[in-house]
Each structure stands twice: as C-alpha cells, then as structure tokens.
N, C-alpha and C positions, 0 to 999 in steps of 0.2 A: 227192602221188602215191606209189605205192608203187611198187620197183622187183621185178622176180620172177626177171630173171638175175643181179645183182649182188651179189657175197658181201663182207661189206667185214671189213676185219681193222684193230681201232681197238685200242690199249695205251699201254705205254711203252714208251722207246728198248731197244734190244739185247734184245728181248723176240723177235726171231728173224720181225718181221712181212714185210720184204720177201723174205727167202727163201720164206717160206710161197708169197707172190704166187705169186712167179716159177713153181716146184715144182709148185704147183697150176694154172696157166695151160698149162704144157707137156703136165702129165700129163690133163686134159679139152679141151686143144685149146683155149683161151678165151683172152681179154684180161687183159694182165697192166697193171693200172696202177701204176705202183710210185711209190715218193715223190717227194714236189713232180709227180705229172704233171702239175699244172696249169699249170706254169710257161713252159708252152706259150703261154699266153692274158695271161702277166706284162707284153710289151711293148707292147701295146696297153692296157692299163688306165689310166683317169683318177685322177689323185693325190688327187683333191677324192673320188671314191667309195672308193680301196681304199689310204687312208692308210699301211696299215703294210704291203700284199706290194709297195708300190710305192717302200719307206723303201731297202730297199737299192738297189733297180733305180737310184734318182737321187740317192745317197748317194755323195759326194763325199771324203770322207776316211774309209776306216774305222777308222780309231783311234779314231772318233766310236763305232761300233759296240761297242768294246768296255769303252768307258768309261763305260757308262751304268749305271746303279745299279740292284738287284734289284727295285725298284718299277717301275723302265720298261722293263726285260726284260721282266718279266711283262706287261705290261700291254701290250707289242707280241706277244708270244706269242698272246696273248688276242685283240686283234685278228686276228692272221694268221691263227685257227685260225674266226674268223668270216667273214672273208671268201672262205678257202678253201674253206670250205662252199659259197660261193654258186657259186664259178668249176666245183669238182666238179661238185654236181648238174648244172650245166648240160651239162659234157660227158658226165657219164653219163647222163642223157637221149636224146643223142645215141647214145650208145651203143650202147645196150640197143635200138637200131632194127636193129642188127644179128643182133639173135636168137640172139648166143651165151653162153655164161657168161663174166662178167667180175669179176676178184677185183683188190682194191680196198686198197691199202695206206691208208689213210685219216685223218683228224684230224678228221673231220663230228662238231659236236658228240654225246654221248648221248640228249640229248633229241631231236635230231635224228634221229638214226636208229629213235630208237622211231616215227615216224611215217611211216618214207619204206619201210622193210622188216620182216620176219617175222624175230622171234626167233632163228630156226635159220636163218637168213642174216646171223648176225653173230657175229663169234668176238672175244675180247678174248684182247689178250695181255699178260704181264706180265713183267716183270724186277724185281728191287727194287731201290728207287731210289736205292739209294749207286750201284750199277751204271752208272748213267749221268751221273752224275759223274764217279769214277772213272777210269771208260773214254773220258771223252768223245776224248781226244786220241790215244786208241791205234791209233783204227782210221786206215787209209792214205789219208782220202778228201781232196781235195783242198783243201774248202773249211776241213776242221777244222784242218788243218796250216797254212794261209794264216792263221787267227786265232793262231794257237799261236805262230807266225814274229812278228806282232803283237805279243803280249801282253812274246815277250821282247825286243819294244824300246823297250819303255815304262821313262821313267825309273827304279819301282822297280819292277823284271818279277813278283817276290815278289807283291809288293801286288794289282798288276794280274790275275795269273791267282786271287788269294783271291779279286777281288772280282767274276769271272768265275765263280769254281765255285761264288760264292753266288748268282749267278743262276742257274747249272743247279740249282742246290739247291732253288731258289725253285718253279720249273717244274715237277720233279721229285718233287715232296711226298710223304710219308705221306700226306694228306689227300685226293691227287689220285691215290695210289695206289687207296686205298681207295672213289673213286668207282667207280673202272672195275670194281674185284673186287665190289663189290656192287650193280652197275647190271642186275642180273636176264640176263644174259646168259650162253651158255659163255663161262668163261673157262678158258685154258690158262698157266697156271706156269711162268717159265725154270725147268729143270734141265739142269746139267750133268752131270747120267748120261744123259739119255738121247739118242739119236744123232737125227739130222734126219728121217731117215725113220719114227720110231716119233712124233716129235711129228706128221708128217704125217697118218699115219695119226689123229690124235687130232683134228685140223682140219679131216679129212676128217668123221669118226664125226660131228662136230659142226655140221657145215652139210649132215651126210646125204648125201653123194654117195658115187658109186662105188657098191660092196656094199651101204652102209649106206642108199640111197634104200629100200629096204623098210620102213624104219619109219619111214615119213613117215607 
C-alpha cells in the first residue's frame, strides 16, 4: 500500500529528526509520531514473534544489556529496526483513516519506504557519525543517563563504556551513513550554522508543503 498523508523523516541520531516532527505537526495542524511511538503496542507483543522489542520489555538484569558485544548490539538493532517496521505500518494505516497529515520520526527500513510512499514524502536526515557516539551520553534523557549510571559500576567502567561506544560505532557506520545519503531521496545535512527554522523551512521545500505545494 501506499500511504498519501504520511511524511516520514528516516537518518541518523542528532540529525535534528524529532524536532522536525514535532515543528512540522504544530505548524499543518497534523500528527506528530515521535520516536519509539510504537511502544505503545510493546506490552502486548509475543516474545516467540518480536524477539528483540521484547528483549528489554523481559530483560531482567540490564547489566546484561550492556555487556553484549558489537556483533549482538547490531544484530538486535537490526532486528528491532525489522520488527518496528511491522508494529509502525500497522498504526499508520490506522492512522491515515484520519485524513490528516502525519510526520513520522521513523526507522522503516529504505527499501521499505520506496514501496509504501512517493519520493517527496520522505526526507533523510543526517549527522556524521562520530556525532553519535560522542554525544550519545550528553543529552539529559532518562534512559541514556540510566545506562551511563551502568556502565560506571561495572568492575572496570573504562572498559565497559569502550566496549559500549564500539557498539554505537558499530550502528553508526560510514557504511550505513552512506546508505541513507545515497538512497535517492532529499536528504538534509546537520549544520551547526544554520538555526531550526531555516532547516525547516528546507524539510518543508522538500516534502512540498506550505508555499512550496506549487511545484508538485
């Protein structure tokens, strides 16, 4: 199916995607799905269908969580970003019964979205990828602070947070960079010159809305 309200915004981390949402939901009056909204639909899920959004939900010690090595990081990434596809579509199906515009913070795979929407209903965004590395522990959010508290009580905390940032490393790739900047879509570039409302306006020009529906 293809969806005809639903704008999705797919990139990497600190690449500025949920402010877009939010920004652009307030300013056309529409639904704003912001990250993980699917995790609405997380405590009802069967362990046997959706192995990895279900690994924390019944994850008993997370020291487990952080002890796992760059080959099972990714490869629960990978799952998570497969079955989130399937839990999304189903509520944005739902959705789009509503008839209004809904902008979509997303991780639907690439291939994915060439099937289900129009080009100019999808915007990438980008950070480069030391960035979220980096930064992963800077920002104030609850859950990254709760592993950070983690890592420094692991017997050697050193250790523990390298073998941490080599799984965001993992995730984070040049490789998996360079998918999204060459997957035929707009894509839009962090920069730290330019202020919120000028990249707006640039996400706007590129899904066409506002002024810019004239050259559809």
């Amino acid at each position: 199916m293809k969806f005809n309200n639903v704008y999705f915004i797919n990139g990497t981390a600190y690449a500025g995607k949920s402010t877009m949402v939010k920004l652009l939901a307030k300013k056309y009056n529409g639904i704003a799905c912001e990250e993980n909204y699917h995790d609405s639909l997380i405590a009802d899920l069967s362990r046997e269908e959706f192995p990895c959004l279900t690994y924390t939900r019944d994850l008993k010690n997370w020291s487990d969580f952080i002890r796992r090595t760059p080959d099972e990081y990714e490869a629960w990434i990978n799952g998570c970003t497969r079955e989130c596809a399937i839990l999304e579509l189903k509520l944005l199906e739902k959705l789009e019964e509503q008839n209004t515009k809904i902008f979509v913070d997303t991780n639907i795979p690439l291939e994915t979205l060439i099937q289900i929407s129009d080009k100019d209903h999808v915007v990438i965004m980008l950070a480069d990828p030391d960035v979220s590395i980096k930064r992963f522990f800077d920002r104030p959010d609850k859950e990254k602070q709760f592993l950070y508290k983690l890592l420094l009580k692991e017997d050697d905390p050193e250790q523990a947070i390298e073998n941490f940032r080599e799984c965001l490393q993992r995730i984070n790739s040049q490789e998996k960079y360079n998918e999204f900047l060459n997957s035929g879509f707009n894509v839009v570039l962090r920069d730290e010159q330019r202020t919120v409302e000028e990249t707006l306006l640039i996400v706007e020009k590129s899904f066409k809305l506002g002024k810019y529906t004239a050259f559809c």
